[in-house]
C-alpha positions as CSV (number, residue, x, y, z in Angstrom):
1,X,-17.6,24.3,-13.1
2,X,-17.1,21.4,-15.2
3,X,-16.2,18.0,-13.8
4,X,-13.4,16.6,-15.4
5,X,-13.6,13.5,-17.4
6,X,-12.0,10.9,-15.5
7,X,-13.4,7.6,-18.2
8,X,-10.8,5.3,-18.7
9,X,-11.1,1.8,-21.0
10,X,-9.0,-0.6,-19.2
11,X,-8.1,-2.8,-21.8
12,X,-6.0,-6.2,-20.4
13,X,-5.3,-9.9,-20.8
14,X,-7.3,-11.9,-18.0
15,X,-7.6,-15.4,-16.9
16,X,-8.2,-18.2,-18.3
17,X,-5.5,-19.0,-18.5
18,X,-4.1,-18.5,-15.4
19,X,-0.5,-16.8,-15.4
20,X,1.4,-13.8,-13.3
21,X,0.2,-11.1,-16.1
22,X,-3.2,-12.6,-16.2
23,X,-4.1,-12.5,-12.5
24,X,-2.3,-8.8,-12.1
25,X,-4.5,-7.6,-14.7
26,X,-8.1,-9.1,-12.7
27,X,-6.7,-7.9,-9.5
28,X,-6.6,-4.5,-10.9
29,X,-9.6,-5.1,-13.0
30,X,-11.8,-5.9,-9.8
31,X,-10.0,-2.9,-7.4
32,X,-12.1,0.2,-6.9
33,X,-10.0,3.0,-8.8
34,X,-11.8,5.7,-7.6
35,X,-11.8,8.8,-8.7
36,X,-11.0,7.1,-12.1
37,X,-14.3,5.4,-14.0
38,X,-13.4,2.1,-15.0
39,X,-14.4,0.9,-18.1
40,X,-13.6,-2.7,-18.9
41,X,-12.1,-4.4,-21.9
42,X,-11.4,-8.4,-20.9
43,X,-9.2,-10.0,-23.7
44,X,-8.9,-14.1,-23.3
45,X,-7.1,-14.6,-26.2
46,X,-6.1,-18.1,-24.9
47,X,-8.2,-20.7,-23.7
48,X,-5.1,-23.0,-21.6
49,X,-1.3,-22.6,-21.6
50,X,-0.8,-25.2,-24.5
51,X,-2.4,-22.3,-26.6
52,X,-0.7,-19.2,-25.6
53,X,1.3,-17.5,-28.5
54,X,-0.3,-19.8,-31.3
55,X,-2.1,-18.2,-33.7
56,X,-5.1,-19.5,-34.9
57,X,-8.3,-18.1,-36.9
58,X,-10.4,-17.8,-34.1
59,X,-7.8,-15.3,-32.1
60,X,-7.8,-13.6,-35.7
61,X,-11.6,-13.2,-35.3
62,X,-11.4,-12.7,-31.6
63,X,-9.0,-9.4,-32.4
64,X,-11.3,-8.1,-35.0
65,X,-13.7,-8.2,-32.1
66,X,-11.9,-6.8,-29.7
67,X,-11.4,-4.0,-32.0
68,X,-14.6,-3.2,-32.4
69,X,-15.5,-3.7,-28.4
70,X,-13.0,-0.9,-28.0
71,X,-14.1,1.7,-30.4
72,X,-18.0,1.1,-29.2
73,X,-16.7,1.6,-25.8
74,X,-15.0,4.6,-26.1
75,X,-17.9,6.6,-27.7
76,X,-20.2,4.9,-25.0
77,X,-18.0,5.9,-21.8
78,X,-16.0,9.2,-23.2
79,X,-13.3,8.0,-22.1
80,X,-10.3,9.9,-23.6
81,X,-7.5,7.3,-21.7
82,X,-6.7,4.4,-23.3
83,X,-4.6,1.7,-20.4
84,X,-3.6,-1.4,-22.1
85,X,-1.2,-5.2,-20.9
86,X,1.2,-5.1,-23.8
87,X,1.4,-8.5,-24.5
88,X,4.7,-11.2,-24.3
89,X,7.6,-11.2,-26.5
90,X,6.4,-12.8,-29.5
91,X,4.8,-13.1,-33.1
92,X,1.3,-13.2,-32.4
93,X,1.3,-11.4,-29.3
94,X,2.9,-8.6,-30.7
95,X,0.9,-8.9,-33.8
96,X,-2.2,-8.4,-31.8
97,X,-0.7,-5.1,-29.7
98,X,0.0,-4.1,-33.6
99,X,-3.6,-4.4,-34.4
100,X,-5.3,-2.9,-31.8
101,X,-3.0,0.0,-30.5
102,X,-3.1,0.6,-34.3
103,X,-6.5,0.6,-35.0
104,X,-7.5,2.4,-31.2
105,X,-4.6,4.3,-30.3
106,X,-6.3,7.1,-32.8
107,X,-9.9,7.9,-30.9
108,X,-7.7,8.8,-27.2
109,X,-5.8,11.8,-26.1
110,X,-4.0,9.5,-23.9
111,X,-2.5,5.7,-24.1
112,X,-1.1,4.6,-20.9
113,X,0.7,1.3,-21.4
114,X,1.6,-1.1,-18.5
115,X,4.3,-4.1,-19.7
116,X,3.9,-7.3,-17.4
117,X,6.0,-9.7,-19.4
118,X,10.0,-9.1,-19.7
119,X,12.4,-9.3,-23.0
120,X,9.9,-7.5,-25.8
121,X,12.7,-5.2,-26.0
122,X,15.0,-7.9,-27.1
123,X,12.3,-9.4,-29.5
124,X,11.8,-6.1,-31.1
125,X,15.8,-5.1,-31.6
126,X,16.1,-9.1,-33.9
127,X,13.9,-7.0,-36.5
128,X,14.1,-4.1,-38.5
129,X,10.6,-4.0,-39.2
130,X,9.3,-4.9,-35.7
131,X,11.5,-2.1,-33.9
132,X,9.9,0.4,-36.8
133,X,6.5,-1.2,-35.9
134,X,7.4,-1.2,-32.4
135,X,8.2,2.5,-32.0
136,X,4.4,3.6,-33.9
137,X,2.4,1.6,-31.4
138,X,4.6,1.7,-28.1
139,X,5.9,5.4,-28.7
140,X,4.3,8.3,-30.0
141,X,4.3,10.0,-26.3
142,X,2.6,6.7,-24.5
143,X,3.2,6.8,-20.8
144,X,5.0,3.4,-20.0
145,X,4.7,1.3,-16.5
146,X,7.5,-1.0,-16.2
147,X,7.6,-3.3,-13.0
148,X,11.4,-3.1,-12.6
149,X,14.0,-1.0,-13.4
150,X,16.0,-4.2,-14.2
151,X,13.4,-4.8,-17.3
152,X,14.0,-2.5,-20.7
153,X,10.6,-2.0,-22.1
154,X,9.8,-0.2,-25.0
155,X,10.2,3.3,-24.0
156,X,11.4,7.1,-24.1
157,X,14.4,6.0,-26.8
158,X,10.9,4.5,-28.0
159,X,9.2,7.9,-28.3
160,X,7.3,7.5,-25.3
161,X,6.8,10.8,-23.3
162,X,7.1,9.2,-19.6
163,X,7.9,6.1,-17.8
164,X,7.0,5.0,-14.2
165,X,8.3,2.1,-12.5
166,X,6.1,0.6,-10.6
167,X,6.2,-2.9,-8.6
168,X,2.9,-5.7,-8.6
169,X,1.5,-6.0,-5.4
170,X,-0.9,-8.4,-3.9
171,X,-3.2,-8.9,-0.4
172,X,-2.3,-11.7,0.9
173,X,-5.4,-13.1,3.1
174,X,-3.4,-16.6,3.4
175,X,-5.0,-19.0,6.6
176,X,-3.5,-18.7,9.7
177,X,-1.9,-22.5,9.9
178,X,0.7,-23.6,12.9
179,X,4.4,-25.0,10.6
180,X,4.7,-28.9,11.1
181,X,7.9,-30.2,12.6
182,X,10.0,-32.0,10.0
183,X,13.8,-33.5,9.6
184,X,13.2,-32.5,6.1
185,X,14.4,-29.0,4.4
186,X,10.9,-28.4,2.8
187,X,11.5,-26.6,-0.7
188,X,8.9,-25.2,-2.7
189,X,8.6,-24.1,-6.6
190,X,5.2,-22.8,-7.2
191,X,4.3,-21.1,-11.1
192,X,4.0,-22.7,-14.6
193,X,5.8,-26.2,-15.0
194,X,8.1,-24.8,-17.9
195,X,11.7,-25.9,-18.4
196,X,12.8,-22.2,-18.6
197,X,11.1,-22.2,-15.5
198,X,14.3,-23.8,-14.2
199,X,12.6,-26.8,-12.9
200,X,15.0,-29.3,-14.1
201,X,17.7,-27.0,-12.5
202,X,16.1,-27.6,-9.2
203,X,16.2,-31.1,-9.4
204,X,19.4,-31.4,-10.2
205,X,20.7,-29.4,-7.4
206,X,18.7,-31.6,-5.2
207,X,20.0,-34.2,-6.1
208,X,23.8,-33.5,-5.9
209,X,23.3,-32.2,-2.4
210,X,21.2,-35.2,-1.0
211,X,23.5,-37.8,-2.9
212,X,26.8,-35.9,-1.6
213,X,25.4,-34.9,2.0
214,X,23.4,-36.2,4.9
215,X,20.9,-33.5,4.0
216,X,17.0,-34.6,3.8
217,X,15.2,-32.8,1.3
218,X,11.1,-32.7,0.5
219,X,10.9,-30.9,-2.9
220,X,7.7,-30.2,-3.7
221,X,6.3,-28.9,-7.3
222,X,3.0,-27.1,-7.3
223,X,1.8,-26.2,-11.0
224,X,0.2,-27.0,-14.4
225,X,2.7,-28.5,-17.1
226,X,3.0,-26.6,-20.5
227,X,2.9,-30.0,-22.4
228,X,2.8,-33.6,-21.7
229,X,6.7,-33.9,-23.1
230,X,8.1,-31.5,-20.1
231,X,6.3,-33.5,-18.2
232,X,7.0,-37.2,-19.2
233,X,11.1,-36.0,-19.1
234,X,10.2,-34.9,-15.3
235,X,9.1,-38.2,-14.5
236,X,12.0,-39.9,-16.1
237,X,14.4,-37.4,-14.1
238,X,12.7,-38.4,-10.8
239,X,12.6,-41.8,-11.2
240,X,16.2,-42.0,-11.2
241,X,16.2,-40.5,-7.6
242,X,14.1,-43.3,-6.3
243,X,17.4,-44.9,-4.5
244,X,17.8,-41.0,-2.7
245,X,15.7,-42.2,0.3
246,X,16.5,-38.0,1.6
247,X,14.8,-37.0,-1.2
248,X,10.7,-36.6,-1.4
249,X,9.8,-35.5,-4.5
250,X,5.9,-35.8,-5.0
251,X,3.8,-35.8,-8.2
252,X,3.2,-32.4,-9.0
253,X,-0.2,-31.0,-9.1
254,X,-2.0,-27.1,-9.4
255,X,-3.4,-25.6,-6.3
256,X,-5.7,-23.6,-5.7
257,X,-7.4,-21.4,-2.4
258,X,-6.4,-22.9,0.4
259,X,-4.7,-25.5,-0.7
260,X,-1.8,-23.2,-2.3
261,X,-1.4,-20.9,1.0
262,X,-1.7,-24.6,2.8
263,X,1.7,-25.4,0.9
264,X,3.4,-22.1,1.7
265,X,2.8,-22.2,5.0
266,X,3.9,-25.9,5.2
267,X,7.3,-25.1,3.5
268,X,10.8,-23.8,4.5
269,X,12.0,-22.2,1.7
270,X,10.9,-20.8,-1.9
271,X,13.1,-21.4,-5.3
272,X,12.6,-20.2,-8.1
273,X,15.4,-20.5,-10.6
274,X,13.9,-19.1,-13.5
275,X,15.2,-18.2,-17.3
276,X,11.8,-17.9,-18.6
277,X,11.6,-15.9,-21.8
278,X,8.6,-13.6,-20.8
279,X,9.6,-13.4,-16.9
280,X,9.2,-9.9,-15.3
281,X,8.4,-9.6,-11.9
282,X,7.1,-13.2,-10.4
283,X,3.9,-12.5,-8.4
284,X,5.0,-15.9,-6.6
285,X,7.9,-14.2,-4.8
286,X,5.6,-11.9,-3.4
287,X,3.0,-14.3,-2.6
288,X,6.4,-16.6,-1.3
289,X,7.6,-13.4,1.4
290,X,4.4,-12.6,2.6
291,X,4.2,-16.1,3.6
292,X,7.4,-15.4,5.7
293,X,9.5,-17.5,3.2
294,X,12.8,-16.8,2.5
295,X,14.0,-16.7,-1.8
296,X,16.6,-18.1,-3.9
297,X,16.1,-17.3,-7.6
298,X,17.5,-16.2,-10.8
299,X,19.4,-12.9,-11.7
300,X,16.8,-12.4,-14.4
301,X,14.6,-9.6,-15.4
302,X,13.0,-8.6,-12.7
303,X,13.7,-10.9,-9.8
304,X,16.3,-8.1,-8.0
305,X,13.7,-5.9,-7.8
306,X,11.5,-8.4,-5.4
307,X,14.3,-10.4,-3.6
308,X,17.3,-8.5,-1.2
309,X,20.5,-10.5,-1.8
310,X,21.3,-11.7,1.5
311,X,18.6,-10.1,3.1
312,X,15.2,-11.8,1.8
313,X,17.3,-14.7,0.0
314,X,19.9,-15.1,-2.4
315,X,20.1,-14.6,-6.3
316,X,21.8,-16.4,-8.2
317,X,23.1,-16.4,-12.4
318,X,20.7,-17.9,-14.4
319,X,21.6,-22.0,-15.4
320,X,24.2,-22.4,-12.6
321,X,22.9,-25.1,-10.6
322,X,26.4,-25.1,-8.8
323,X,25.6,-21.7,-7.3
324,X,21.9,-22.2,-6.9
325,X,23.5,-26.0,-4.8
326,X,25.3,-23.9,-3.0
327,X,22.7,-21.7,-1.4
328,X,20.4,-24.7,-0.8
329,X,23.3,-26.1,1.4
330,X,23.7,-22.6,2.8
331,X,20.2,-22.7,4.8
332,X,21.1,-26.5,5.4
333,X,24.4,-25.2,7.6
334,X,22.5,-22.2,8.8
335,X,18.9,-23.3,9.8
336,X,18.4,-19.8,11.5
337,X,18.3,-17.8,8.3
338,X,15.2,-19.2,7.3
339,X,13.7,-17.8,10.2
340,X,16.1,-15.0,10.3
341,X,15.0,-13.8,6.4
342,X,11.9,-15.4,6.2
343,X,11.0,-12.0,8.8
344,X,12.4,-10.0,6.5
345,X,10.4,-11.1,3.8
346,X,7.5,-10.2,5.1
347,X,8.3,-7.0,6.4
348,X,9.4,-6.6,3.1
349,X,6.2,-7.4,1.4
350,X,4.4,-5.8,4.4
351,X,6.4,-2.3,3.4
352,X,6.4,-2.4,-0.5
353,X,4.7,-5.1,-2.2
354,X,0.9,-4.5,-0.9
355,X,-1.9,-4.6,-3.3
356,X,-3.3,-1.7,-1.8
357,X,0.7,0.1,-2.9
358,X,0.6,-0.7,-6.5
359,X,-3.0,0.3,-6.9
360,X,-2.9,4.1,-5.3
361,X,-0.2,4.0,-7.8
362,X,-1.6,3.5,-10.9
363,X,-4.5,5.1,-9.5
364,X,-2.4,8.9,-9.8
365,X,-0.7,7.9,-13.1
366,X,-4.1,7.3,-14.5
367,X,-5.6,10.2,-12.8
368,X,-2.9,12.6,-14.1
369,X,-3.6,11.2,-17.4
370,X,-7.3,12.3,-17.6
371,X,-6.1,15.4,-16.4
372,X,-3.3,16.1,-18.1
């Protein structure tokens, strides 16, 4: 009896640069999918987050290529399932999903596509010609993974046969490091220094409670900057809270290794007050509870899907740096509930956010597409 063919071309965005979508994608890349036969398709469209959605002539050439990668790969593994990382919500990524899905989509049975960054939905919808664009390369009776229900991606009222929802996951194998003793409340942000990132929101909130209260706040940023003018208006912000003396703000820097499970485990609380155009489901809250941290972030895109209100943290809307003030001051007034949901953070990632969760997932949806 015949075996049956179980090839799939993985095709996906990896790092460099280094991003949620990017380090989803390798994760998967690397994990043994078994009984499925990988077979790799690496895009690095973008050499550093200054250059991510520019075009330029050597992405042009770099797409041609990747083109052509594909098709040789297909006839070379036999693979009849295509999985692909839709890319972000604008021109030039969706101009290079246009290309390839267009020019590959053709030589598979199946196309399986898994959408890691939010709001294409919306992008497509300001366009006549992008939601008729949309609908030939995302539809056509693809089978579409979405990471949250709370994110519309281009789906069935896309022509797409099936959709799955199913969360990111990660292993955490963070050292094992005994929490210093500090009058501070120890915040953390941890991802890309954008504005939409909400770190000026942050601030701000900081600084109304420490100027207002008694509170003593250590606020510490760990990440790249997108650009040297988000940056420069950071430093101008924080030197204006040099008279705060409750308020520690130091220069933020990238970790990596060690060094970024070093600041989880050295902080009290996670926040991430994100409005960020492309946000989906932040692989820093998950990393944030299985540290045993408790959350405050956004209402946005996928964020309700990964934090519990008033269980693992509190959401807040979007821009309101009254409301996200307010929660700050909450775990001021109530020191217990950062040990109190910081637990249930980690059983929380311990029970649904695994790596070894989301990969037997995909794992079936791609087996049932070989099969099916």
């Amino acid at each position: 009896m015949a075996q049956p063919n179980m090839n799939v071309i993985l095709a996906g965005v990896v790092p460099p640069p280094v991003h949620g979508a990017s380090l989803a994608t390798r994760a998967l890349f690397d994990a043994d999918l078994s009984p499925v036969r990988k077979h790799l398709l690496e895009i690095r469209s973008s050499k550093n987050l200054q250059e991510i959605g520019r075009a330029s002539w050597g992405k042009l050439f770099g797409l041609i290529g990747l083109v052509v990668r594909c098709i040789r790969l297909k006839f070379r593994s036999k693979a009849q399932v295509l999985y692909y990382t839709p890319g972000s919500a604008g021109f030039v990524p969706f101009v290079r999903d246009l290309v390839f899905l267009g020019c590959c989509r053709v030589f598979f049975r199946r196309t399986v596509l898994h959408y890691h960054s939010g709001g294409l939905n919306d992008y497509l919808a300001r366009s006549w010609w992008r939601r008729h664009c949309g609908r030939w390369i995302y539809g056509r009776k693809a089978w579409a993974l979405t990471l949250s229900k709370h994110v519309a991606v281009p789906s069935i009222d896309f022509g797409a046969e099936r959709e799955y929802e199913v969360p990111n996951g990660l292993n955490i194998d963070s050292p094992s490091q005994l929490k210093k003793q500090s009058e501070f409340l120890r915040i953390l942000f941890l991802g890309n220094l954008y504005e939409e990132k909400g770190i000026f929101d942050l601030l701000l909130a900081c600084q109304q409670i420490v100027s207002s209260t008694t509170a003593r706040i250590h606020l510490q940023y760990v990440g790249k900057w997108p650009d040297d003018a988000t940056a420069e208006k950071f430093r101008r912000l924080v030197a204006k809270t040099q008279s705060l003396e409750h308020l520690q703000i130091p220069e933020p820097t990238a970790l990596y290794g060690d060094d970024k499970w070093s600041a989880y485990a050295q902080s009290d609380l996670f926040v991430f007050p994100s409005y960020y155009g492309s946000e989906n489901f932040p692989l820093v809250l998950v990393e944030a509870m299985a540290s045993g941290l408790p959350v405050i972030a956004s209402r946005w895109r996928g964020i309700p899907s990964v934090v519990a209100e008033g269980v693992t943290g509190f959401i807040h809307e979007p821009r309101n740096t009254e409301e996200l003030q307010q929660y700050i001051q909450k775990f001021i007034d109530s020191p217990g509930l950062l040990a109190t949901m910081g637990q249930a953070a980690k059983s929380a990632y311990q029970e649904r956010l695994t790596f070894e969760k989301h990969r037997d997932q995909v794992v079936g949806i791609l087996r049932d597409a070989c099969l099916g």
